[in-house]
C-alpha positions in Angstrom: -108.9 14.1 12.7 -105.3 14.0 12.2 -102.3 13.6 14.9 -101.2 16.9 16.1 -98.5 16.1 18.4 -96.1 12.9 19.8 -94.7 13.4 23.1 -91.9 10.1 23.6 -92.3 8.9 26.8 -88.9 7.6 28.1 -88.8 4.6 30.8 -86.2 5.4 33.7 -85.3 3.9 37.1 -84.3 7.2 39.0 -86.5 10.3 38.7 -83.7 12.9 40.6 -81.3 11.9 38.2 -83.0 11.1 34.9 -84.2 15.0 35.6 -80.7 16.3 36.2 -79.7 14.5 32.6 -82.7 16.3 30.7 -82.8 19.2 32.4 -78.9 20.2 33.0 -77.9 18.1 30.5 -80.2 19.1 27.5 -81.8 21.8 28.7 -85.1 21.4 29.2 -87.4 22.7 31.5 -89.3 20.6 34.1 -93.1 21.9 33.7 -95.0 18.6 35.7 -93.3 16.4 38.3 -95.1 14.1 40.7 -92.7 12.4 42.9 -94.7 10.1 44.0 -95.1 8.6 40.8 -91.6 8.7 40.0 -92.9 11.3 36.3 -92.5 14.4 35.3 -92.8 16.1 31.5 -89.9 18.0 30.9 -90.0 20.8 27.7 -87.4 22.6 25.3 -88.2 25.4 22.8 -91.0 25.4 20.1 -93.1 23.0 22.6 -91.1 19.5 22.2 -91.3 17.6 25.2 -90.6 14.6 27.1 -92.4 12.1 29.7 -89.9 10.5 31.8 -91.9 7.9 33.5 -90.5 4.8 36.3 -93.9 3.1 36.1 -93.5 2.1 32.7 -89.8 0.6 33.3 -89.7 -3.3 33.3 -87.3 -6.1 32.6 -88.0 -6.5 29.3 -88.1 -2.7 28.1 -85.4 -2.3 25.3 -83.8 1.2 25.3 -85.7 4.2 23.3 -84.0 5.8 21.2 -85.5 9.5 21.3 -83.9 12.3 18.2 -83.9 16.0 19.6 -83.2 18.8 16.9 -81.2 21.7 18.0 -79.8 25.1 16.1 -76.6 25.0 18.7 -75.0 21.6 18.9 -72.1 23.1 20.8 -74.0 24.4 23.5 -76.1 21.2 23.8 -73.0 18.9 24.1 -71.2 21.4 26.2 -74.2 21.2 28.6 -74.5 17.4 28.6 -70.7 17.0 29.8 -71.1 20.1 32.2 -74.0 18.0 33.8 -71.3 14.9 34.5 -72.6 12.6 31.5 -70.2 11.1 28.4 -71.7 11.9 25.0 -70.0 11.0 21.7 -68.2 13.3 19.9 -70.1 15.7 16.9 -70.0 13.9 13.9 -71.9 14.4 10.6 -73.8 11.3 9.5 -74.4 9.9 6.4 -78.0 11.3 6.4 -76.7 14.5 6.4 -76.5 15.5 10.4 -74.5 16.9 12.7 -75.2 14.7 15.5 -74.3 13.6 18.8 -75.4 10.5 20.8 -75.3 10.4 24.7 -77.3 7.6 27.0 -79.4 9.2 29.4 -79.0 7.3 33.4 -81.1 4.3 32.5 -79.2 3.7 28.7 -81.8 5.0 26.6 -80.2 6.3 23.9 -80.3 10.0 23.2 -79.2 11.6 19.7 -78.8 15.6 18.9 -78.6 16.5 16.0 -78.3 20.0 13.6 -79.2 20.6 10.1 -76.4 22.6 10.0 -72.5 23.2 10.6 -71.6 24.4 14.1 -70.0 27.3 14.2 -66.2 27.8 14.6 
């Protein structure tokens, strides 16, 4: 048996607005939420998703860092700021990406990136 499948579970503090970041800002679409538990599982194209989770927040949690691969890098940016957040500007990296970084509401870190040149 192999591993099929990773789903990053991100810790947050504010469910309403850690869903208004992923969702408005990148995106996604919310597909489970339970309130009451302060979780929902949030999901882009091709089946990539996300657990955003309260429960699993604690003092000593260090920010995650979660990588999310997109063909429009414009768009995705354009969105983030349209939803009221600050992300960096595009930039290619020395690995060879046209990236992005943004923290989501609870300062995990969040990085886009594209394989390829956005389009001018």
């Amino acid at each position: 048996m192999s591993i099929h499948r990773i789903t990053t579970i991100v810790p947050i503090t504010d469910l309403a607005q850690a869903i208004t970041f992923y969702s408005q800002g990148l995106g996604l679409q919310v597909v489970h939420r339970r309130d009451e538990w302060g979780h929902a599982v949030l999901e882009g194209e091709r089946g990539c998703q996300v657990m955003i989770d309260r429960s699993i927040r604690t003092e000593s949690n260090a920010s995650t860092v979660v990588y999310y691969y997109t063909s429009d890098i414009e768009t995705v940016r354009d969105r983030v700021i349209a939803a009221g957040f600050d992300p960096n500007p595009i930039d290619v990296t020395f690995y060879g990406m046209i990236e992005f970084r943004v923290r989501d509401p609870d300062g995990n870190e969040v990085w886009v990136g594209a394989s390829e040149a956005p389009a001018t």
